[in-house]
C-alpha positions, 0 to 999 in steps of 0.5 A: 495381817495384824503387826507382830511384836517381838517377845522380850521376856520376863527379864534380862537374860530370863530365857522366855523371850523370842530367839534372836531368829524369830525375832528377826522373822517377826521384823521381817515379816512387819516390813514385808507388809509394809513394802507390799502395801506402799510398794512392789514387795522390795522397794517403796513407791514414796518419791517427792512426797507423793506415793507413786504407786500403791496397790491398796486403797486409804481407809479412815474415818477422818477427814482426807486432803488433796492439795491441802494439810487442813480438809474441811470435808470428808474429801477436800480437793485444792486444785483439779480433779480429773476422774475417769470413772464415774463420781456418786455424790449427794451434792456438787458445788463449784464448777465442773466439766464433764464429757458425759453428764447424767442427772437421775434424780432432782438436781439444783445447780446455783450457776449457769449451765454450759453445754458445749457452745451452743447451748446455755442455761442461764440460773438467774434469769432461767433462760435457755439459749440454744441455735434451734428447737426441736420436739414436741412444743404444745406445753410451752406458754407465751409462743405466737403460734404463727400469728407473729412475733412479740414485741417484748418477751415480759409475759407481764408487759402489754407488749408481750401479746402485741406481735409484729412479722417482717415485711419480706419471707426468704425462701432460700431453697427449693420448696414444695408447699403441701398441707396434709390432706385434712386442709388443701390451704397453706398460709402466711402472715408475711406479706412478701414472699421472695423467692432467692436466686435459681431456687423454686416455690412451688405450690403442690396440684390441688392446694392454695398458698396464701400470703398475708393472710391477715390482709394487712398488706402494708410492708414497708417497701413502696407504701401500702399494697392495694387490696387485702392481700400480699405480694409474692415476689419471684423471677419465674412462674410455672405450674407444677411440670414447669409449663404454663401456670392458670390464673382462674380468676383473671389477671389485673398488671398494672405497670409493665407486662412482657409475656412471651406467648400470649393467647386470650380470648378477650384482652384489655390494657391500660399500660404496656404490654410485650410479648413475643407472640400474640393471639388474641380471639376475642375482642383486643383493646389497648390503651396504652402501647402493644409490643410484640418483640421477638418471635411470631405473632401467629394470630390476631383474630379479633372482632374488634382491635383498637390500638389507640397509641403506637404498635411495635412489631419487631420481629415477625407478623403475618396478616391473613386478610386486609391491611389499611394504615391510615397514618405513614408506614416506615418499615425499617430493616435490611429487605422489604419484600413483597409478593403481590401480583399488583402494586399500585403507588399513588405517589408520582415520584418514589424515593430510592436510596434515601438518607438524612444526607443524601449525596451522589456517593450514597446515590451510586449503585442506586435504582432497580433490579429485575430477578432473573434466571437463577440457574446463570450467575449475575443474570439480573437485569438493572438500572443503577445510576453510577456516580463515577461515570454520573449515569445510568447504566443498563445491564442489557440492550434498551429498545426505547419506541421513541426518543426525545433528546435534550437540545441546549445551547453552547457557550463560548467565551475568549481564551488567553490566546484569544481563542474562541472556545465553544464549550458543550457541557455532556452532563447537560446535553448531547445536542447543541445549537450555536448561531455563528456571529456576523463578522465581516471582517478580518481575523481569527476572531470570527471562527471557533478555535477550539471546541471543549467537550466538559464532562466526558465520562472516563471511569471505563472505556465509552463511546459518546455521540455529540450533535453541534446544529450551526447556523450561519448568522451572514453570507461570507463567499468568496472564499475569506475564511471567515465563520469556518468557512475555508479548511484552514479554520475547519470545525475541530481543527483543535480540541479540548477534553475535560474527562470526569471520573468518580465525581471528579474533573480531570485537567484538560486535555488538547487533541484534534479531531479527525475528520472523513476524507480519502485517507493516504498512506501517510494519512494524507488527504484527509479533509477538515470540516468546513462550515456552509458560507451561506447566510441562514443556512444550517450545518449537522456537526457530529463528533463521536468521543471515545475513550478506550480505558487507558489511563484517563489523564494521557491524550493518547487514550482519547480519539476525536471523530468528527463530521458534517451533514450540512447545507441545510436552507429552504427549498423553492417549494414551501410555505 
């Protein structure tokens, strides 16, 4: 409302002015005005110098300031305006921060430009960062457009259309490349093309990827590629449904190549190549080494296979037809087996058990096993040389036509108890010639006193025939006792047993033999074996050594048995 003014009068006391009642609904009526527009009606919003609340806005034609007591504009704000709504203005100057900013017509902002973090518009050089691009670029100017990436951004400067690429192109995920239909081709400028960890690139049915395709080909890593093309670099290749991929053209691996199934119809290599499976129809030439290391090598059907330096087969091979090998043949595994009616060896003499040190403990359990029934247990038969017992042992009975026994000489030499000891090796015979010397005289000197059997087995329970073939070397009649002569110097009156067992001689062990006879209660009668007086004449000694399994050191498990077929001289009839 208008402000309303109080009517004095005319004069003092004039009585034409307002009553003292209008005039206190004048004041009144000017203050509630007041109150209202800088209060809620009954108190004012003014408190520190700032009016807290006012429900009326400010109208004035002069210049207004916040944060100031001297505007230099229309508004002048010294400090922080937050608005909530939105601000109309011909011209902003300053900085500003804005949720939300649009631009309608032709604006000039004289700094940079920040949007978020990610992007910047710089005013005095009028570049604009940002992390990526997105829309429609066929207006911009000065953008390889593939070919590759300039050396320097001055569009003025030689530099700018001079491009270079990096040498290696990372695929860092699955891809699928496939051109739109008007082009089956897909190329790149780089020349080597990595595919990252377990990730796949995969080239769609009926399209070509082509890398380098400027035919550079030089990248930096391993010197310059030969030929006009680049490199693709993967740890698998498969086709489209992951089966095998086909190269129409051919395949040239000069280093190394390890295939798992290999099938050609013609085959040529300079290097090396590994597969675990090898099929080759047509014509098969190596040069340098073929390897076959796991799996099956189905088929080798060539017309002509050469391999001119070495063929490591390490798993399995099967040969249909023939196999010559004209060098040696060393197979190496844990069984060799051959099914074949006929084997013919042109060797005398083949090696069993053969090692770089051979000794008779790698020796033992050695020699030759015939299957037998598979339906009994332990039913094979064998041959095997046993070091503890240093023989052969047969599982089975052997029926031999015709047996040639080796024949050695004894030995003899004097004891401490000057004792002669005839001593028969078993390990280098079972039959022993010994001539009985010519002594005429006196003293036990002129007999055998102990016999020493050397070597007896004693690694489990045995029996063993001995054959001691005497020949008297003079006539000693008359009952003198000389050269085992007489029963009180009878031939193994005494006995030494030197056992064997697991390769090792055990200490000797003294017995006696016992010799044929009557046989008494007491077991007297029994009669010793007695040498034929006569000179020339020749005498069969046999001793039967058994060992019945007991402890190989006690004299007890040892018996010696001894007897005499002799008299052996020509007859009146002869030559």
């Amino acid at each position: 409302m208008a402000k309303v003014g109080i009517n004095t009068g005319t004069a003092a006391n004039a009585g034409d002015g307002s009553t003292l009642r209008a005039g206190g609904n004048i004041i009144n009526a000017n203050f509630d005005e007041i109150y209202n527009y800088f209060g809620d009606g009954s108190s004012l919003s003014f408190s520190g110098g700032n009016w807290v609340d006012v429900n009326t806005g400010i109208n004035t034609l002069s210049y207004v300031g916040i944060g100031t007591t001297n505007p230099t504009d229309a508004l002048t704000v010294r400090g922080t305006g937050n608005f909530t709504g939105v601000v109309t203005a011909s011209n902003f100057s300053g900085i500003g921060s804005f949720t939300d900013f649009t631009v309608s017509a032709g604006s000039t902002f004289n700094g940079n430009v920040n949007v978020g973090a990610a992007i910047t518009a710089y005013a005095a050089t009028g570049i604009i960062s940002a992390t990526k691009y997105y829309g429609d670029g066929s207006s911009l100017i000065s953008v390889a457009s593939g070919l590759g990436t300039a050396l320097s951004d001055d569009t003025s400067s030689a530099l700018n259309k001079m491009y270079y690429v990096n040498a290696t192109l990372g695929v860092g995920a699955t891809i699928t490349v496939d051109p739109p239909a008007s082009s089956m081709v897909a190329f790149t400028n780089y020349p080597n093309v990595e595919v990252q960890g377990d990730y796949d690139l995969i080239i769609a049915d009926g399209d070509d990827f082509i890398p380098d395709i400027l035919g550079i080909g030089t990248t930096g890593i391993g010197g310059v590629l030969s030929g006009s093309g680049g490199r693709v670099r993967a740890d698998n290749y498969t086709n489209k449904s992951g089966g095998a991929p086909t190269f129409p053209a051919g395949v040239v691996v000069s280093g190394v190549a390890t295939v798992g199934d290999l099938s050609l119809t013609g085959f040529s290599a300079s290097g090396i190549v590994t597969s675990t499976g090898l099929e080759v129809n047509g014509n098969a030439d190596v040069s340098g080494n073929l390897y076959a290391v796991t799996g099956v090598v189905t088929t080798l059907t060539s017309t002509t296979a050469t391999v001119s330096n070495s063929l490591t087969v390490t798993n399995d091979a099967t040969i249909g037809g023939g196999l010559t090998i004209t060098g040696n043949l060393t197979v190496d595994g844990t069984q060799s087996i051959i099914n074949t009616e006929t084997l013919d060896v042109s060797d005398k003499v083949v090696g069993i058990a053969s090692t770089t040190n051979a000794t008779n403990t790698t020796a033992a359990g050695a020699g030759i096993e015939i299957y037998a029934s598979s339906a009994t247990a332990n039913n094979n038969k064998t041959i095997l040389w046993q070091n503890t017992s240093n023989s052969f042992e047969f599982s089975d009975t052997v029926k031999f036509k015709g047996v040639s026994e080796t024949v050695a000489a004894a030995t003899t030499y004097t004891d401490a108890s000057s004792n002669i000891v005839l001593e028969l090796d078993l390990e280098a015979a079972t039959t022993y010639t010994y001539t009985m010397p010519s002594v005429w005289s006196s003293g036990r000197g002129s007999n055998i006193g102990i016999v020493s059997f050397k070597n007896l087995p004693a690694n489990a329970a045995n029996g063993m025939t001995v054959t001691l073939i005497t020949t008297q070397g003079a006539a000693h009649g008359g009952g003198t006792g000389y050269a085992n002569t007489v029963g009180s110097n009878g031939i193994g009156a005494t006995c030494t047993i030197i056992p064997k067992a697991s390769g090792s001689a055990i200490a000797g062990i003294s017995t006696r033999a016992r010799a044929g006879g009557t046989g008494g209660a007491n077991i007297s009668g029994i009669t010793t074996v007695t040498l034929s007086p006569g000179k020339d004449v020749v005498d069969f000694i046999s001793f039967f050594l058994h060992y019945n399994g007991g402890t190989n050191t006690a004299r007890t498990s040892y018996k010696v048995y001894v007897s005499k077929n002799g008299g052996f001289g020509f007859g009146t009839v002869g030559i």
